[in-house]
N, C-alpha and C positions, 0 to 999 in steps of 0.2 A: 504494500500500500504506500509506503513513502517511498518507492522507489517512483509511481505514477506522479505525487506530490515533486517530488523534485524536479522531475523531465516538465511538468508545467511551468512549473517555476523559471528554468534555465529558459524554456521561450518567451517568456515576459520580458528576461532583463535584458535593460541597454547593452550593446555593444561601442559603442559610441562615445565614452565619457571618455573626454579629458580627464590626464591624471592631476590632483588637487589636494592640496594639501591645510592646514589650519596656518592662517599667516595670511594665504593668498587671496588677493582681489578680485573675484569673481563676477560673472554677468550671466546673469539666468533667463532666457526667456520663457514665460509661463502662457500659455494660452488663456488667456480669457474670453468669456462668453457673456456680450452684454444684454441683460434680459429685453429689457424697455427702448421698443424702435423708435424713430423722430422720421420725420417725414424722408429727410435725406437719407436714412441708412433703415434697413429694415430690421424685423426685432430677431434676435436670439443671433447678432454679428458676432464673427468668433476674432477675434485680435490677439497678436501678442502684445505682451507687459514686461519690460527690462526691471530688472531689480539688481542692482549693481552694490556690493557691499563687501566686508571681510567675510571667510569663514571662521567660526569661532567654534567651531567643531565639527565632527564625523562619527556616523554609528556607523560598525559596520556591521549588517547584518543578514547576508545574503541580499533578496531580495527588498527586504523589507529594509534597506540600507537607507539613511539621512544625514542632511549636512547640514548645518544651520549656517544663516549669514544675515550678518548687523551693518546696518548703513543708518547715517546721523543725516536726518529727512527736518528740513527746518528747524535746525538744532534740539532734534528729538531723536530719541534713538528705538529705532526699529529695526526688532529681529525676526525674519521667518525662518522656518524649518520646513526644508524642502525632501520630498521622499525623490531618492537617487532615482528609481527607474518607473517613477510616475511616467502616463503616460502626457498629463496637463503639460510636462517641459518639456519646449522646443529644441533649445538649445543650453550649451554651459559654454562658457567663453574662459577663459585665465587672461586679466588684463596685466597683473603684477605679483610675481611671487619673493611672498613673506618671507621672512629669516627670524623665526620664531624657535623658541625650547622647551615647548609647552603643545600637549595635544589638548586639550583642551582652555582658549581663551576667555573665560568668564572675567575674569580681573580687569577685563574692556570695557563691563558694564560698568564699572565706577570710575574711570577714566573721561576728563574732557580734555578736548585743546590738543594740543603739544603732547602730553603724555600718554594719548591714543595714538598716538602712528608707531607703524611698524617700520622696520628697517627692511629693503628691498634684497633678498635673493641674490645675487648677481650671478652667482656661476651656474644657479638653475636655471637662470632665464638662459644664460648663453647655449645651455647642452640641448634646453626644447628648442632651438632654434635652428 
C-alpha cells in the first residue's frame, strides 16, 4: 500500500526547482485567481503575483516540502509559507544568494534597518552561473 502512496506522490513533485537555500533572495510567482469581474476583465481571471523576499526557512518533507519567505511590505513585515510543489507556483527565481550560518532565520523577525541585511554569497553566485 505505501508503495502505491509513494509512486503518487513522486508524480506530483516538481522537477523544476531551483536549488535555494535560507539567506537567499527569492521571487515566487503564485497564480492567483481573481473572483469579482469589472467590465474590462471577466470574472474568475487567473494572474500571476510576484512575492519577492528572504527565505527564513525550509521543511523538508518529501512532498509535503515548504519554505517560508519574509519581505518588509510598507515597512511591515510579511511572511508566507509556500508548499514547495504546490501546484498555485508558477515559478521560483534566486535573485541573490545569502551567506548565512543559521538554517533557520527567525532572529529577522526582531530585526529593523541595517541589522536585517544579509551579507551576499559571492562564490555561490559565481559557481550557479
Amino acid at each position: 500500500m505505501s508503495n502505491i502512496i509513494k509512486q503518487i506522490e513522486q508524480e506530483q513533485m516538481r522537477t523544476n526547482l531551483p536549488a535555494f537555500r535560507p539567506g537567499d533572495t527569492v521571487e515566487v510567482k503564485v497564480k492567483v485567481v481573481d473572483g469579482e469581474g469589472t467590465k474590462s476583465r471577466p470574472k474568475n481571471t487567473e494572474r500571476l503575483q510576484a512575492f519577492e523576499g528572504v527565505v527564513i526557512a525550509i521543511r523538508n518533507r518529501g512532498l509535503h516540502s515548504a519554505f517560508t519567505v519574509r519581505k518588509i511590505s510598507k515597512s511591515v513585515g510579511v511572511e508566507r509559507v509556500f508548499q514547495t510543489h504546490s501546484p498555485i507556483i508558477d515559478s521560483i527565481e534566486v535573485k541573490r544568494c545569502g551567506a548565512v550560518r543559521r538554517a533557520k532565520l527567525y532572529y529577522l523577525r526582531t530585526r529593523t534597518g541595517k541589522s536585517a541585511r544579509i551579507k551576499e554569497d559571492l562564490s555561490r553566485k559565481r559557481n550557479a552561473s
